[in-house]
MARDO-103117 format. One record per atom (N, C-alpha, C): residue number from 1; atom name; z negated, x, y. Coordinates in nm, 2 decimals, decimal comma. Each point is the difference from the previous one (the first is absolute). Layout:
(NUM; 'CA'; (Z; X; Y))
...
This chain:
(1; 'N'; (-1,33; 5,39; 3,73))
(1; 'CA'; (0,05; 0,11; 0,08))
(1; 'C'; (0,00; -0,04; 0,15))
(2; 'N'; (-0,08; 0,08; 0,11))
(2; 'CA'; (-0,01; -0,04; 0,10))
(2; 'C'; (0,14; 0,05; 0,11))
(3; 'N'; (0,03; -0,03; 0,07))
(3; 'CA'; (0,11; 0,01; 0,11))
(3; 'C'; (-0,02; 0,16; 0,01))
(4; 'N'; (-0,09; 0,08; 0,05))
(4; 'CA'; (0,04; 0,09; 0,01))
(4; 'C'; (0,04; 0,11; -0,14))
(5; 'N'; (-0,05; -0,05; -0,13))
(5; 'CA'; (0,09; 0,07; -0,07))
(5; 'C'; (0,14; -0,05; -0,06))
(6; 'N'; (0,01; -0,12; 0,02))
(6; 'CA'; (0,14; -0,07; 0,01))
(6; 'C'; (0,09; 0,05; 0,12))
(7; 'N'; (-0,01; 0,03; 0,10))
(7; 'CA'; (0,06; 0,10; 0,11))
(7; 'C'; (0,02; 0,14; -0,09))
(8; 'N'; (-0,09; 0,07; -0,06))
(8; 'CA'; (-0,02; 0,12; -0,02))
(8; 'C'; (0,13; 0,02; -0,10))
(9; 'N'; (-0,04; -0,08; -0,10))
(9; 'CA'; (0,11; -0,04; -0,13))
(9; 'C'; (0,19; -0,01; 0,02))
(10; 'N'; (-0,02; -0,12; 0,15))
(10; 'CA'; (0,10; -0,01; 0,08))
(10; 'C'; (0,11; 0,08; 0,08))
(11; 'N'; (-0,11; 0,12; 0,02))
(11; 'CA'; (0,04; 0,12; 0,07))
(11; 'C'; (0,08; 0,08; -0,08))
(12; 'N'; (-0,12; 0,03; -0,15))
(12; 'CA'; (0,04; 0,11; -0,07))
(12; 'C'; (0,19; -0,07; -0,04))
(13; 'N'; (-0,03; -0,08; -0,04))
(13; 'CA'; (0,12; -0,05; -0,06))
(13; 'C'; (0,11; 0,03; 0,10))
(14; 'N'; (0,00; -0,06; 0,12))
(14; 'CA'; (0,11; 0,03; 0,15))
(14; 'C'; (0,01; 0,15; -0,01))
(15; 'N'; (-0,11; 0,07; -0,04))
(15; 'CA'; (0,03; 0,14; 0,04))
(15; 'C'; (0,08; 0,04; -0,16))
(16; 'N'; (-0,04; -0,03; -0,08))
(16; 'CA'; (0,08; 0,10; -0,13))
(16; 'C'; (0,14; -0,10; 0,05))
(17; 'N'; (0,04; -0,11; -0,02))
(17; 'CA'; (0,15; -0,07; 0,01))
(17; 'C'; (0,06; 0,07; 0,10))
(18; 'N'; (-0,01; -0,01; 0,13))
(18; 'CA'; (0,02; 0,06; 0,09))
(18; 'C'; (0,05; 0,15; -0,01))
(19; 'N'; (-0,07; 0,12; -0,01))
(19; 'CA'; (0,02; 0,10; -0,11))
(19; 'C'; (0,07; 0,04; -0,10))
(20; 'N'; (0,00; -0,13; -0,09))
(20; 'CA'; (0,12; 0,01; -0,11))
(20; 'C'; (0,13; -0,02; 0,08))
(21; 'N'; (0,01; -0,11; 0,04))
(21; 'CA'; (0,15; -0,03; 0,08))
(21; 'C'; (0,02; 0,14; 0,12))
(22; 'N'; (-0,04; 0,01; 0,06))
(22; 'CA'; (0,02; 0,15; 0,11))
(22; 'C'; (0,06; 0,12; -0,14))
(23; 'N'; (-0,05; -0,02; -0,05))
(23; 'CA'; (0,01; 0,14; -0,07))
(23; 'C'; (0,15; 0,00; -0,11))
(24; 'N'; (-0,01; -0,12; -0,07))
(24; 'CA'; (0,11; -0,04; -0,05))
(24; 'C'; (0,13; -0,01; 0,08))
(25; 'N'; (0,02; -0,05; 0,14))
(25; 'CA'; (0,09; 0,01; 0,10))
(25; 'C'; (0,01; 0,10; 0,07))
(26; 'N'; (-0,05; 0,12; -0,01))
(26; 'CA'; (-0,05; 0,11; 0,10))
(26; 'C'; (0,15; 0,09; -0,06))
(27; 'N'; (0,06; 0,03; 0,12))
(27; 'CA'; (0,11; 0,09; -0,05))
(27; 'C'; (0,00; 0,16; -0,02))
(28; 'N'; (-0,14; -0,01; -0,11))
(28; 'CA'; (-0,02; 0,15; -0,07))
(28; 'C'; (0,04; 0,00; -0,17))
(29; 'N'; (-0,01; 0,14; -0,03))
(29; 'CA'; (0,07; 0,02; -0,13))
(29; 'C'; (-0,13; -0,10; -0,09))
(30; 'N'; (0,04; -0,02; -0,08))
(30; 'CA'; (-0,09; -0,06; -0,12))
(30; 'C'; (-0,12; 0,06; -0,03))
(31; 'N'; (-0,05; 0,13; -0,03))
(31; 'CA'; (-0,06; 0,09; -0,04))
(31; 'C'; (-0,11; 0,02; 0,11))
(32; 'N'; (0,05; 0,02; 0,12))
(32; 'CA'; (-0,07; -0,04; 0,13))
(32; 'C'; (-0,08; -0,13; 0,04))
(33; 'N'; (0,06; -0,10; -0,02))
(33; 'CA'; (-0,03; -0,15; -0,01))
(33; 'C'; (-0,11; -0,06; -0,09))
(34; 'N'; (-0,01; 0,13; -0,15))
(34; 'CA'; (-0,08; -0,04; -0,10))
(34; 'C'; (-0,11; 0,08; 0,04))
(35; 'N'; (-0,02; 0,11; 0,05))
(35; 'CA'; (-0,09; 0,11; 0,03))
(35; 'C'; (-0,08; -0,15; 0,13))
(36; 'N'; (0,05; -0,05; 0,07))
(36; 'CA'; (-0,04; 0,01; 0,13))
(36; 'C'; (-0,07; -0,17; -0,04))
(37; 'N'; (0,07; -0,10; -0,09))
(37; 'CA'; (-0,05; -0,10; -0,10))
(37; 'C'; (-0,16; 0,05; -0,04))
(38; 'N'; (0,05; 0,11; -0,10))
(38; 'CA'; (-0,15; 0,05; -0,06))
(38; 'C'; (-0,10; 0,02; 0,10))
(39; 'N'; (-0,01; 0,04; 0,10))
(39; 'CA'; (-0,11; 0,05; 0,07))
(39; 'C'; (-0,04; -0,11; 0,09))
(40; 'N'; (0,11; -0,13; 0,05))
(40; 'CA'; (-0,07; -0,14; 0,03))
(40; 'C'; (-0,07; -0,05; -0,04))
(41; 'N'; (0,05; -0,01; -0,21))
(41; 'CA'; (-0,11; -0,06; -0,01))
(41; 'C'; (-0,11; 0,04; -0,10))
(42; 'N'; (0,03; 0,09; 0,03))
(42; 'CA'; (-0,16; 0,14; -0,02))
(42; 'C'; (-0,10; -0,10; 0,10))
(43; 'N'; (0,08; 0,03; 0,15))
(43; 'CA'; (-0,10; -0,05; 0,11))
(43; 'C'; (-0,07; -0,14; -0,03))
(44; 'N'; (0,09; -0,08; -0,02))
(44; 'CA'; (0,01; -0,14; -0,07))
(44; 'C'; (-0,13; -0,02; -0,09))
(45; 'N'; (0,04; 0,08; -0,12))
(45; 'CA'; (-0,10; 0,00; -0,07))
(45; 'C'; (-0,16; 0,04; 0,05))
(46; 'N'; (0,00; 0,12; 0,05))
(46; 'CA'; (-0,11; 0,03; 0,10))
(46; 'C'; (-0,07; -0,08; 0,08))
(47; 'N'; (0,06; -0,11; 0,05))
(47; 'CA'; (0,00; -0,04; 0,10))
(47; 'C'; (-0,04; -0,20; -0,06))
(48; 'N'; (0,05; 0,00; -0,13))
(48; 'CA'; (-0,06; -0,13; -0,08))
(48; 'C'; (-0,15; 0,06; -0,03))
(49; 'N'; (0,01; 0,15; -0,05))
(49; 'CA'; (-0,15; 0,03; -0,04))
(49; 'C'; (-0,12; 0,00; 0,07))
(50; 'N'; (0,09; 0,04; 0,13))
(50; 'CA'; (-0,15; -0,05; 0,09))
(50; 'C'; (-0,01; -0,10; -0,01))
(51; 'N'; (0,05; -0,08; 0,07))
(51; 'CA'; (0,00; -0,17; -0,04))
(51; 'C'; (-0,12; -0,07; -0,08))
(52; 'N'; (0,08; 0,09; -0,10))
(52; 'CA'; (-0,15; -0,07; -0,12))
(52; 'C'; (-0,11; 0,09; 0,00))
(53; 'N'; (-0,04; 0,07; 0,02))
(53; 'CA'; (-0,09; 0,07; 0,05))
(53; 'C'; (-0,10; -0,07; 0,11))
(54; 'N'; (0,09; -0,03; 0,12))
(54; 'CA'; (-0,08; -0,10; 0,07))
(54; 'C'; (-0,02; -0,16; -0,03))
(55; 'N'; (0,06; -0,06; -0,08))
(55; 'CA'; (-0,03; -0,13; -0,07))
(55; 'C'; (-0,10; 0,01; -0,09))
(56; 'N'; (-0,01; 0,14; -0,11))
(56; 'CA'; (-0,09; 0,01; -0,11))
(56; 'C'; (-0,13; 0,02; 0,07))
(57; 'N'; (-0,02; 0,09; 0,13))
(57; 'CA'; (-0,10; -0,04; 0,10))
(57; 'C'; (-0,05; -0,11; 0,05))
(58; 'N'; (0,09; -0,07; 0,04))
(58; 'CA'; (-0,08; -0,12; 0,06))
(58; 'C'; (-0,04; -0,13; -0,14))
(59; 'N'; (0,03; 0,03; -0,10))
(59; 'CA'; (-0,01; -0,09; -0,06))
(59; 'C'; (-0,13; 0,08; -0,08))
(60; 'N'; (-0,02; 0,13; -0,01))
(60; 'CA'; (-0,13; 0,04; -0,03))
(60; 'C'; (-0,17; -0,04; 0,13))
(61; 'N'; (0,09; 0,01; 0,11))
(61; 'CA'; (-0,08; -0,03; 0,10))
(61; 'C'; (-0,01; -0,14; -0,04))
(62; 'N'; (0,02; -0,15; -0,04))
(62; 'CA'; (0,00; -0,11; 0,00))
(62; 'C'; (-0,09; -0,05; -0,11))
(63; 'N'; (0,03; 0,12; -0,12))
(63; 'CA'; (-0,09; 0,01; -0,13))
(63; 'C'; (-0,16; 0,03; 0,04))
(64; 'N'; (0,02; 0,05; 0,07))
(64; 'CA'; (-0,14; 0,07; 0,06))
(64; 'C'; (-0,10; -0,11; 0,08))
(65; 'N'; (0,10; -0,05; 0,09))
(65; 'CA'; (-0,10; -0,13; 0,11))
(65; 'C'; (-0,03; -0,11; -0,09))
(66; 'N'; (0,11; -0,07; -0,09))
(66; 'CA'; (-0,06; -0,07; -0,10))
(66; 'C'; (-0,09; 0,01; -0,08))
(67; 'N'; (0,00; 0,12; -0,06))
(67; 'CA'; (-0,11; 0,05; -0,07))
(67; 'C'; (-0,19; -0,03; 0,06))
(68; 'N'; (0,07; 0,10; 0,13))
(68; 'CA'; (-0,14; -0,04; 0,08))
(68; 'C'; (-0,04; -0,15; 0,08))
(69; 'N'; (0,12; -0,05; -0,04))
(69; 'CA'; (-0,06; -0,14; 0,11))
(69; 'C'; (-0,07; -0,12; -0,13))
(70; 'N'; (0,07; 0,07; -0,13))
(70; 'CA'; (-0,05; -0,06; -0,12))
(70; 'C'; (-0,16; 0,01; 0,00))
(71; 'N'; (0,00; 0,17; 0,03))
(71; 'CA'; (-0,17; 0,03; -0,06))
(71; 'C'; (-0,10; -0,05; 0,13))
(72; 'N'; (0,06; 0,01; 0,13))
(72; 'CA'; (-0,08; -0,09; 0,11))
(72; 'C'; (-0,01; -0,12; -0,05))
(73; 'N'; (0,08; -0,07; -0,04))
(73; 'CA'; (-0,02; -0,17; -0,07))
(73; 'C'; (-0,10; -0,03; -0,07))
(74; 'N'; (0,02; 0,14; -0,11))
(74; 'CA'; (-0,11; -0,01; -0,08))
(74; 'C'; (-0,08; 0,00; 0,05))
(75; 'N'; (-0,08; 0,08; 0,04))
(75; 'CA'; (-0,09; 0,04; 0,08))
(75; 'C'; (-0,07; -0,09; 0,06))
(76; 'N'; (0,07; -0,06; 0,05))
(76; 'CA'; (-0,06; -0,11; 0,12))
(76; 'C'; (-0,05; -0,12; -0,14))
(77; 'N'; (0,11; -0,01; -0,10))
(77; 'CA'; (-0,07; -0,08; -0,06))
(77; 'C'; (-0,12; -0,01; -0,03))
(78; 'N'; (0,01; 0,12; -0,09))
(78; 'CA'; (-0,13; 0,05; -0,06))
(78; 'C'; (-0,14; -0,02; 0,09))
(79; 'N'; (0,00; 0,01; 0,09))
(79; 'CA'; (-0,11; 0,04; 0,16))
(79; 'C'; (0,00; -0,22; 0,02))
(80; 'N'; (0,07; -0,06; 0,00))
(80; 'CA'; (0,02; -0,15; -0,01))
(80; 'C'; (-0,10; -0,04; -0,11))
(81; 'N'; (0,02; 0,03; -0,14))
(81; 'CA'; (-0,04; -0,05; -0,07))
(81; 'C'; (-0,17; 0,07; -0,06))
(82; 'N'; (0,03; 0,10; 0,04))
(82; 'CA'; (-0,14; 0,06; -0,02))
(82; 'C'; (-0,14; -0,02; 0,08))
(83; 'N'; (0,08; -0,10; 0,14))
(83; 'CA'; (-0,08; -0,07; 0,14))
(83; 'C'; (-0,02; -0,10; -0,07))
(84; 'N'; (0,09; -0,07; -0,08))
(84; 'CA'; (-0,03; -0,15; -0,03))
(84; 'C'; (-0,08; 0,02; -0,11))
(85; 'N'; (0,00; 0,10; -0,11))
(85; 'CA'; (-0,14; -0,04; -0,09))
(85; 'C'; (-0,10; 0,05; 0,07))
């Protein structure tokens, strides 16, 4: 896990804790409290899904360069050994 999704992780967490305690201490009726809970971490949730959305991106982006830097390898091999017979 690189730093910036260990920040990312970091955040989310500060932001739902954070959120829970405000809300839990907030001097509104219960019913209010729970409505206003739910729609945090709606956002929360939303807001992990991007998340992975851009992680399952870059790690498809990473599948991809190795892929190709495999078949340049190859490649070059192939063109190596086909010089030498």
């Amino acid at each position: 896990m690189n730093n910036t999704s260990k920040s990312a992780a970091l955040l989310l967490a500060g932001l739902a804790a954070g959120v829970t305690l405000g809300i839990l201490f907030a001097p509104k009726k219960g019913k209010e409290n729970r409505e206003k809970l739910a729609k945090s971490l709606i956002g929360l949730r939303d807001a992990a899904a991007d998340q992975m959305d851009n992680l399952m991106t870059i790690a498809d982006n990473v599948i991809i360069t190795m892929r190709n830097r495999n078949d340049m390898y190859a490649n070059q091999h192939d063109d190596i050994e086909n010089a030498i017979i």
